[in-house]
VEXKOL-994169 format. One line per 8 residues: number of its first residue (from 1); their letters; for each residue x, y, z of N, C-alpha, C. Coordinates in Angstrom, 1 decimal. Example, Ala and Ser with C-alpha at 12.3 -4.5 7.8 and 13.67 -1.06 7.14 Angstrom:
REM VEXKOL-994169
1	AS	13.2 -5.7 7.8 12.3 -4.5 7.8 13.2 -3.3 7.8; 12.8 -2.2 7.1 13.7 -1.1 7.1 12.9 0.0 7.9
***
This chain:
REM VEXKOL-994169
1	XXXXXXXX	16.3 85.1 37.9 15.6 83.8 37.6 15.9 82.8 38.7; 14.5 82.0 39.0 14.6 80.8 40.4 15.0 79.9 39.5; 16.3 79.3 39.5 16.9 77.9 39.3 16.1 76.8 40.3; 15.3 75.9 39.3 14.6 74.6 39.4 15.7 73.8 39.7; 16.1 73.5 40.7 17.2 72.8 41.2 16.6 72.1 42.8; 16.2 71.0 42.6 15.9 70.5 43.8 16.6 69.1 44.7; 17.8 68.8 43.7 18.2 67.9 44.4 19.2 67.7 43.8; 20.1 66.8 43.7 21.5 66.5 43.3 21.7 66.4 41.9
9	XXXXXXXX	20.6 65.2 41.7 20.5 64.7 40.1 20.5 66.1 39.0; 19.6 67.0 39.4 19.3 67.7 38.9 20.3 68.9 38.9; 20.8 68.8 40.0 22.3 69.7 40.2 23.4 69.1 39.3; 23.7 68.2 38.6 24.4 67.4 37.7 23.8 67.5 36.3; 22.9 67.8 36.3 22.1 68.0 35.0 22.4 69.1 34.7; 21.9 69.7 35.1 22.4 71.7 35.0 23.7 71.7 34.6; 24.1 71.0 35.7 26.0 71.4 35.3 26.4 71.1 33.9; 25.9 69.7 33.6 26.3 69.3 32.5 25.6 69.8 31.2
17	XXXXXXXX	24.2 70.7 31.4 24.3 71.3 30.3 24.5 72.6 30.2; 24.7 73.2 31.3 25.8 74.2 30.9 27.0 74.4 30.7; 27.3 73.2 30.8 29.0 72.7 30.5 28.6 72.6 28.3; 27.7 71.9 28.6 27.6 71.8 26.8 27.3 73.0 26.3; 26.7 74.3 27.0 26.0 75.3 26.3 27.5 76.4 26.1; 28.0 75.9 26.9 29.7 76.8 27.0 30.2 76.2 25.7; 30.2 74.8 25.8 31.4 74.7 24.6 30.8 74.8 23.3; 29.6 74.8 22.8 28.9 74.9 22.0 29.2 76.5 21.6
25	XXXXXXXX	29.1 77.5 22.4 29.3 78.9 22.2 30.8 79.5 22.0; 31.6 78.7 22.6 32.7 78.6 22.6 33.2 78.2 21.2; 32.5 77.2 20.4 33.0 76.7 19.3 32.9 77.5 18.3; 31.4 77.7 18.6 30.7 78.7 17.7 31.9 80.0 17.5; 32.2 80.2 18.1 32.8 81.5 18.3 33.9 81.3 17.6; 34.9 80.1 18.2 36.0 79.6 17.3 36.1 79.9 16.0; 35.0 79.3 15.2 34.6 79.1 13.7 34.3 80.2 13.1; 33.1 81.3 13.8 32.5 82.3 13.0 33.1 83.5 13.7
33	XXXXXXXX	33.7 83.6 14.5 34.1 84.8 15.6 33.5 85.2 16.7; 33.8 85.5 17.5 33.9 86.3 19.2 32.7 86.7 19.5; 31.7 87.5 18.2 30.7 88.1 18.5 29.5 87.3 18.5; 29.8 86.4 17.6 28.8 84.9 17.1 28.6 84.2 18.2; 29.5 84.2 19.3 29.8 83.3 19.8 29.2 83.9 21.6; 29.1 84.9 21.8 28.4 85.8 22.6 27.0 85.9 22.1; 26.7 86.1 21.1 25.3 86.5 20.6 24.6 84.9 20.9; 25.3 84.2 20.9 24.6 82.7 20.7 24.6 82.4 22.2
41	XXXXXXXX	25.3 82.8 23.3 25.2 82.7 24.9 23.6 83.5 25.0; 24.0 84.8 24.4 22.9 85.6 25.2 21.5 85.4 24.3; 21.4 84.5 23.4 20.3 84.0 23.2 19.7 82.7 23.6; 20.2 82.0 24.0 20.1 80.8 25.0 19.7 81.3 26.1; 20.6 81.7 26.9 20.0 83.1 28.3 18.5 83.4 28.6; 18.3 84.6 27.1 16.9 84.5 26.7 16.0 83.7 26.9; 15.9 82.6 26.0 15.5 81.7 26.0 14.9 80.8 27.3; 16.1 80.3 27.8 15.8 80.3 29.0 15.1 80.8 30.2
49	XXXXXXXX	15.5 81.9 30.2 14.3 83.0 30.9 12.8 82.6 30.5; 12.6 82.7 29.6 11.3 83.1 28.8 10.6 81.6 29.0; 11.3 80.5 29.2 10.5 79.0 29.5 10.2 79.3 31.0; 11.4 79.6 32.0 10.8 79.5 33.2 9.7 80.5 33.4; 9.5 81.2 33.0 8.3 82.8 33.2 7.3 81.7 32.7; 7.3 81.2 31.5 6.1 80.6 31.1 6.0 79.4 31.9; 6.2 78.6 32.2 5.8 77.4 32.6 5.9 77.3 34.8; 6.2 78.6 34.7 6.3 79.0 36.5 4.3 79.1 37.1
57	XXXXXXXX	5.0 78.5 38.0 3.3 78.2 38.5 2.6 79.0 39.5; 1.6 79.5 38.7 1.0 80.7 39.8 0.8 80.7 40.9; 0.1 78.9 41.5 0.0 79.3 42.7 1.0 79.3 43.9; 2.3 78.8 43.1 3.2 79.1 43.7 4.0 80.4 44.8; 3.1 81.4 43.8 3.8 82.9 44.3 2.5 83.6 45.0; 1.0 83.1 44.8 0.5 83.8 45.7 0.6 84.4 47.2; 0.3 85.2 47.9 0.4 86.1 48.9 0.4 85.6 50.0; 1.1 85.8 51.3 1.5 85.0 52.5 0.1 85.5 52.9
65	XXXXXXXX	-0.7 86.2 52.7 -1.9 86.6 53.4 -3.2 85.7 52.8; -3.0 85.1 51.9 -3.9 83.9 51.1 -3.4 82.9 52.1; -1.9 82.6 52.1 -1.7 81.2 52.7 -2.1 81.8 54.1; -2.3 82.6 55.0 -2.6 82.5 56.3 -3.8 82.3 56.3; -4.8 82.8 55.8 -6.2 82.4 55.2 -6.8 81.3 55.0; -5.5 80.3 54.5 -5.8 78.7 54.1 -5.7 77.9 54.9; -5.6 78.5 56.3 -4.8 77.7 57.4 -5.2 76.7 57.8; -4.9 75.1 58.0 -5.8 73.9 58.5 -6.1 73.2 59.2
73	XXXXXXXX	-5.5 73.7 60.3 -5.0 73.1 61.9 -5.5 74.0 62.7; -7.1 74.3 63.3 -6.9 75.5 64.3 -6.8 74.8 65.5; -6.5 75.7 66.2 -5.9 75.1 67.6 -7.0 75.1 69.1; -6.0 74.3 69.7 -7.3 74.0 71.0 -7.9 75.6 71.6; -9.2 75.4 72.8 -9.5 76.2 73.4 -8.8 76.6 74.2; -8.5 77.7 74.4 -7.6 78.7 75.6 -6.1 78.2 75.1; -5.9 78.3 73.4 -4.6 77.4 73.3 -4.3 79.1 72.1; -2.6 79.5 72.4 -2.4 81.1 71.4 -0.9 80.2 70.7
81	XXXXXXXX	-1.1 80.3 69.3 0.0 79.4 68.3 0.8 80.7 68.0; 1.7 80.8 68.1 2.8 81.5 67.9 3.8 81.4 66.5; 4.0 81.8 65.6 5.0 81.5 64.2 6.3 81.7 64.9; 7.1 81.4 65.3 8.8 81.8 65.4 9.3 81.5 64.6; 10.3 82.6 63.7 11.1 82.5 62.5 12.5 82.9 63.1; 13.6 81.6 63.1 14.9 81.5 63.7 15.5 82.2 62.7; 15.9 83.3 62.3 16.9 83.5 61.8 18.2 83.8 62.4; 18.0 83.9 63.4 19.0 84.0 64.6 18.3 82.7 66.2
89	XXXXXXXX	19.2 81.6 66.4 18.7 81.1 67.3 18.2 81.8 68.8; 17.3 81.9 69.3 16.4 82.6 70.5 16.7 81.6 71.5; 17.5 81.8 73.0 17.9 81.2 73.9 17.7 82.4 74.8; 17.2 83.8 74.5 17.4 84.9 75.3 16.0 84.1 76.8; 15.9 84.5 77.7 15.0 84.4 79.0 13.6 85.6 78.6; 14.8 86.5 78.6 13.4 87.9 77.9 12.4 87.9 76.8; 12.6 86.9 76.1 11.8 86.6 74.6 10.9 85.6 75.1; 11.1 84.4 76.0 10.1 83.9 76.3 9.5 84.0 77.1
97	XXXXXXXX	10.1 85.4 78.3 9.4 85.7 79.0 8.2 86.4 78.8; 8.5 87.5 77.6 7.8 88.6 77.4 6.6 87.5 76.5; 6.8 86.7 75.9 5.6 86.0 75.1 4.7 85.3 76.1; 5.2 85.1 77.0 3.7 84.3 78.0 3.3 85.5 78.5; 3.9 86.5 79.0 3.0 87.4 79.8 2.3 88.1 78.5; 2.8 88.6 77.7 1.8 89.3 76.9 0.7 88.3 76.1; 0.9 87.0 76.2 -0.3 86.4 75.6 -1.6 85.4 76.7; -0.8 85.1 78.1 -1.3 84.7 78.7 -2.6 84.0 78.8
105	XXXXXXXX	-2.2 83.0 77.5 -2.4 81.6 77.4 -1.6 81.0 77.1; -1.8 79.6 77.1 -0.8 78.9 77.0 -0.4 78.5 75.6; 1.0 79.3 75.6 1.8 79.3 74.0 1.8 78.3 73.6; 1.6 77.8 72.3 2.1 76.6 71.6 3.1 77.5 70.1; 4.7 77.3 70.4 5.4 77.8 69.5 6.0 76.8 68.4; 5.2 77.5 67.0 5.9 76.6 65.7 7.2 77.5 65.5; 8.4 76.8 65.1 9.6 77.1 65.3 9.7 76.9 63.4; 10.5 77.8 62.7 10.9 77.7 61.2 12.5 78.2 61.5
113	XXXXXXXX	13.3 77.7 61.2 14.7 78.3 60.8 15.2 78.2 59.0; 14.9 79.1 58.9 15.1 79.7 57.0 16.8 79.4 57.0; 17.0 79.2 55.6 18.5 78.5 55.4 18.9 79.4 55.3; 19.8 80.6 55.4 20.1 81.6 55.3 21.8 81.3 54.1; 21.4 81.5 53.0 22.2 80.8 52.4 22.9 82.8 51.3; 23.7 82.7 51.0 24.1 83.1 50.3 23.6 83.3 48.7; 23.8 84.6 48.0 23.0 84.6 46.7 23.7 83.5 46.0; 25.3 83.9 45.9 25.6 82.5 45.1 25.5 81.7 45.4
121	XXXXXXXX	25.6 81.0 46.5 25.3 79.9 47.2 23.7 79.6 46.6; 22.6 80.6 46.6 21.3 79.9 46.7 21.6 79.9 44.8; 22.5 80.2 43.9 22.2 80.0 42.6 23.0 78.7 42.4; 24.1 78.1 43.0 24.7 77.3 42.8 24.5 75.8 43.5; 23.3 76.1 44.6 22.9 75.0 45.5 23.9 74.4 46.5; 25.1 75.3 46.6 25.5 74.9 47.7 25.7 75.1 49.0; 24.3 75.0 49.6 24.2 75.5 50.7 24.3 74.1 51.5; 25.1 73.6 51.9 25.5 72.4 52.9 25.9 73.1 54.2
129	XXXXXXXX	26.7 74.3 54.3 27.2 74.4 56.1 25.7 75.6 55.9; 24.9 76.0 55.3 24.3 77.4 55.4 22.8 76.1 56.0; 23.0 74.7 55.7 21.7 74.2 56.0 22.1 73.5 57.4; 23.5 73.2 57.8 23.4 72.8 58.5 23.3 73.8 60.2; 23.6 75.0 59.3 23.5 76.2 60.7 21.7 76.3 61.0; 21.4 76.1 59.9 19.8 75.9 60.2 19.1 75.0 60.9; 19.9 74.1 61.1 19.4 72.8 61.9 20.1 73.1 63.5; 21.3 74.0 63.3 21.4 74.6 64.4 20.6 75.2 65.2
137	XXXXXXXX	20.4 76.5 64.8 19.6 77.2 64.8 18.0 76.8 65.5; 17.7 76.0 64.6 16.3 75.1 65.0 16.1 74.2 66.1; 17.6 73.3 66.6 17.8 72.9 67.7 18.0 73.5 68.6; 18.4 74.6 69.2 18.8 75.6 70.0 17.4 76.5 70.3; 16.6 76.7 69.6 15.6 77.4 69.6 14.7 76.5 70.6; 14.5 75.1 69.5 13.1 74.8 70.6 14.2 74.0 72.0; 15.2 74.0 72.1 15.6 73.4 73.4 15.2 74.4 74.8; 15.6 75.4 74.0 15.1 76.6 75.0 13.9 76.8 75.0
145	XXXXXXXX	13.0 76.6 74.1 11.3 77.4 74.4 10.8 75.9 75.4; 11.4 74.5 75.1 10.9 73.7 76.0 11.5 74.0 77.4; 12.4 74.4 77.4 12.8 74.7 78.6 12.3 75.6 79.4; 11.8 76.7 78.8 10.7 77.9 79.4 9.3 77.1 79.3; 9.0 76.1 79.3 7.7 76.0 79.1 6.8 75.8 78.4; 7.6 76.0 77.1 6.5 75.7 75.7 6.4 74.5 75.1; 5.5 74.2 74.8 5.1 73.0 73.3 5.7 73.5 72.4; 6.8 73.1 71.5 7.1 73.8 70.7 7.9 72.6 69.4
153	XXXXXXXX	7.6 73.0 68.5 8.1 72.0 67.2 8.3 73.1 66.4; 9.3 72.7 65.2 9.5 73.0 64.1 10.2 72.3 62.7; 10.8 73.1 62.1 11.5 72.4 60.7 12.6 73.2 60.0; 13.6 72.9 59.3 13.8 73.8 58.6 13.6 74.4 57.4; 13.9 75.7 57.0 12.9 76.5 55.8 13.0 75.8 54.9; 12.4 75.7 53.2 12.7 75.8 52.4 13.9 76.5 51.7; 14.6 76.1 51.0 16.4 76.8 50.5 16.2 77.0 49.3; 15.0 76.1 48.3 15.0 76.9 47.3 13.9 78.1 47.0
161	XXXXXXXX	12.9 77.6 47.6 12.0 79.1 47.6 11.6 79.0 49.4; 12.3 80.1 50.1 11.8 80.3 51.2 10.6 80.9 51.5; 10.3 81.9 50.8 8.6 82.1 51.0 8.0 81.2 50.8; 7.9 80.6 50.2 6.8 79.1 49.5 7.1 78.6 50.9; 8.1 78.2 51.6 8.7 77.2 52.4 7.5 78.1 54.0; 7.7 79.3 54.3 6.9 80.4 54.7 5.7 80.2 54.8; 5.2 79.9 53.4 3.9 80.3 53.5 3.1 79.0 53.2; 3.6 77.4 53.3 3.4 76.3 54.0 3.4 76.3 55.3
169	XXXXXXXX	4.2 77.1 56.1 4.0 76.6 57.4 2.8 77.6 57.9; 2.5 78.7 57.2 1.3 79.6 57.8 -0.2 78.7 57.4; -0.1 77.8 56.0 -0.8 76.7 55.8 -1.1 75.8 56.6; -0.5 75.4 56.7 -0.4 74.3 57.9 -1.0 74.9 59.2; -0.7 75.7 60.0 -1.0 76.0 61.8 -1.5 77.3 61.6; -2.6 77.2 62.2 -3.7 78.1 62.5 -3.0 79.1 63.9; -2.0 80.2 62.5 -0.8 81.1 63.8 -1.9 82.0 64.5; -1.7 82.6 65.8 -2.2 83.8 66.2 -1.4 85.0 65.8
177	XXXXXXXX	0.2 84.8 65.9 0.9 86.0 65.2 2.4 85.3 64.8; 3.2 86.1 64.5 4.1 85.8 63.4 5.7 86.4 64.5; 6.6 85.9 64.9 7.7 86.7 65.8 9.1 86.1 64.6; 9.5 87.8 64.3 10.3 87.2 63.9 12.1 87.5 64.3; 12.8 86.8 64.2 14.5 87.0 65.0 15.4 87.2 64.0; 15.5 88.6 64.3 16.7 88.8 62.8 18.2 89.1 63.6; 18.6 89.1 62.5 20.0 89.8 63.0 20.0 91.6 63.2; 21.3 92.1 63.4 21.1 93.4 63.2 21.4 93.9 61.7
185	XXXXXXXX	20.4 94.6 61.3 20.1 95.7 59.9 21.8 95.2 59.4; 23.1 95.7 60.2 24.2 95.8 59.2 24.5 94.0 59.1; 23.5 93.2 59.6 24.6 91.9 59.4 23.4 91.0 58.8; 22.2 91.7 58.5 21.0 90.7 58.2 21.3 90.0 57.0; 20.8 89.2 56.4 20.7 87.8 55.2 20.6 88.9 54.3; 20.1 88.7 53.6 18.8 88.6 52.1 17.7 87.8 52.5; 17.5 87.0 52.1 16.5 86.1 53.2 15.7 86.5 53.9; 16.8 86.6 55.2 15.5 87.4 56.0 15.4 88.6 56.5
193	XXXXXXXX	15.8 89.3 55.3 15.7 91.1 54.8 14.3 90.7 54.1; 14.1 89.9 53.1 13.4 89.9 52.2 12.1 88.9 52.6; 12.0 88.1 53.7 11.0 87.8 54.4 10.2 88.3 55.7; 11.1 89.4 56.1 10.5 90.1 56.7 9.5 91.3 56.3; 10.1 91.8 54.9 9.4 92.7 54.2 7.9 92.3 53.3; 8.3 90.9 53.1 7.1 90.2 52.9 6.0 90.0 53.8; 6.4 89.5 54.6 5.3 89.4 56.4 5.1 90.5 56.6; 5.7 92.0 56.6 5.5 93.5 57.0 4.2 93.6 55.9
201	XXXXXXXX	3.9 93.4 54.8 3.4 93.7 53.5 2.4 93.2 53.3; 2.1 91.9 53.9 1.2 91.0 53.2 0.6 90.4 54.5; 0.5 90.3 55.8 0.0 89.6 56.8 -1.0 90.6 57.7; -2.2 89.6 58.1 -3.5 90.4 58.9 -3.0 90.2 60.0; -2.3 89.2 60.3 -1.7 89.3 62.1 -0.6 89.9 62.6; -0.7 89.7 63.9 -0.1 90.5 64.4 1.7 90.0 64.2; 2.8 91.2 63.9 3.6 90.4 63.4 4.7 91.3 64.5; 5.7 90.7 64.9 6.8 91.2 65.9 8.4 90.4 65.4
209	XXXXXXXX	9.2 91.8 65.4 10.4 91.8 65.1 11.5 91.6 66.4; 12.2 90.7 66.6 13.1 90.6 67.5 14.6 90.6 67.6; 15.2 91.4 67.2 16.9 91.9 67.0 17.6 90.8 68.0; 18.5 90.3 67.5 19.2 89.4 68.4 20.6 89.7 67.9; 21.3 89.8 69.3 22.9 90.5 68.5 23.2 89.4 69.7; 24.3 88.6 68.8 25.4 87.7 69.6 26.4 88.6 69.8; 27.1 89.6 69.3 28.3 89.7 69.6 28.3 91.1 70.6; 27.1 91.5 71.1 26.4 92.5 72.2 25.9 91.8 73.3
217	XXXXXXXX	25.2 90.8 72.9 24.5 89.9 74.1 23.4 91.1 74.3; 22.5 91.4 73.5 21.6 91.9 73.5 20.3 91.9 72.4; 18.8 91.7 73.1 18.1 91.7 71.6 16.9 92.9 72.2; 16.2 93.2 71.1 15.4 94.1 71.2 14.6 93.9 70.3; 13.1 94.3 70.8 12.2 93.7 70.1 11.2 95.3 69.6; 10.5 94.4 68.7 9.5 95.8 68.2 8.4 95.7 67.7; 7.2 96.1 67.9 6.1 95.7 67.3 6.0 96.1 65.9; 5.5 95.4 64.8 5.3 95.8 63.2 3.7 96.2 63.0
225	XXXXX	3.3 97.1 62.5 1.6 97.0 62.1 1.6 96.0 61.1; 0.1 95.5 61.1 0.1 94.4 60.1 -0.5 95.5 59.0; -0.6 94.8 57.9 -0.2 95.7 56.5 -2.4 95.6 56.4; -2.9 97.0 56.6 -4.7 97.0 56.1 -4.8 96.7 54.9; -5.7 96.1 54.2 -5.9 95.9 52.7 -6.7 96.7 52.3
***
């Protein structure tokens, strides 16, 4: 279940009534016994569940290949928009080398660094050093693509729904294709294990994977097919 948790207030709210739904079950339990008092957690639980399913908003979860579709910025003549997804900051020479020559027009790169936060962390909302590595990440990226040459802007992801956060920015800029920088397979997120398999799945453009290993000083790149409908 996505915990609706978008800001502090609301991170205080939560707490506090799960702090009441504990002692409430807890008491229960006190009075009528152990099992009463579990059966009364895992019906709340329930409960629970069953509001957010119901009242969760459809267009929320539609397909990254709808939002590339919706896109509302197309870009100038002899002008190729690029997606870069930081999950690893890009400062390599070979990455921005190999993007002008294979596109050979002049790049304009939107930069996303996804918060790469932890499962507990993304259920507990505290992702404070996981958002500020993102802002890392995001500053180091476009210092270098401006440095090679590019126009280049970005933002950081969405922390509570990163595809949503994804598939606003494919909304927004009219991409030509999608690059994305992971880590290696044994050290990658969830995140962006699970964003990458979404863009592998659901996108008509052209989409490229970029391995970035800090503690090799090497990255390697790969082309993905885009997914036929």
């Amino acid at each position: 279940m996505r915990l609706r948790v978008k800001s502090e207030g609301d991170a205080f709210r939560l707490t506090y009534v799960l702090a009441f739904v504990v002692a409430v079950a807890l008491l229960v339990g006190y009075v009528f016994g152990a099992l009463v008092g579990i059966a009364l957690l895992i019906l709340i639980a329930a409960a629970a569940l069953f509001w957010d399913l119901d009242r969760r908003d459809p267009d929320r979860h539609r397909s990254l290949r709808e939002a590339e579709r919706e896109s509302q910025a197309p870009h100038g003549r002899g002008e190729r928009r690029a997606l870069l997804i930081a999950n690893e900051a890009v400062a390599e020479d070979a990455v921005w080398e190999d993007l002008r020559q294979r596109d050979g027009e002049r790049a304009v790169v939107e930069v996303l660094a996804p918060v790469l936060q932890s499962r507990t962390h993304f259920v507990t909302t505290d992702i404070d050093r996981e958002t500020q590595d993102a802002h890392r990440r995001l500053e180091e990226t476009l210092i270098s693509a401006r440095e090679h040459g590019f126009d280049a802007t970005g933002e950081v992801g969405d922390p509570i729904d990163p595809i949503e956060g994804l598939a606003d920015e494919l909304r927004r800029y009219d991409v030509d294709e999608v690059i994305v920088a992971t880590h290696p397979p044994h050290r990658a997120n969830w995140v962006e294990t699970d964003m990458l398999t979404r863009l592998g799945e659901e996108l008509d453009i052209p989409l490229r994977q970029v391995v970035i290993d800090r503690r090799t000083a090497i990255h390697r790149g790969s082309e993905r097919s885009k997914f036929d409908a």
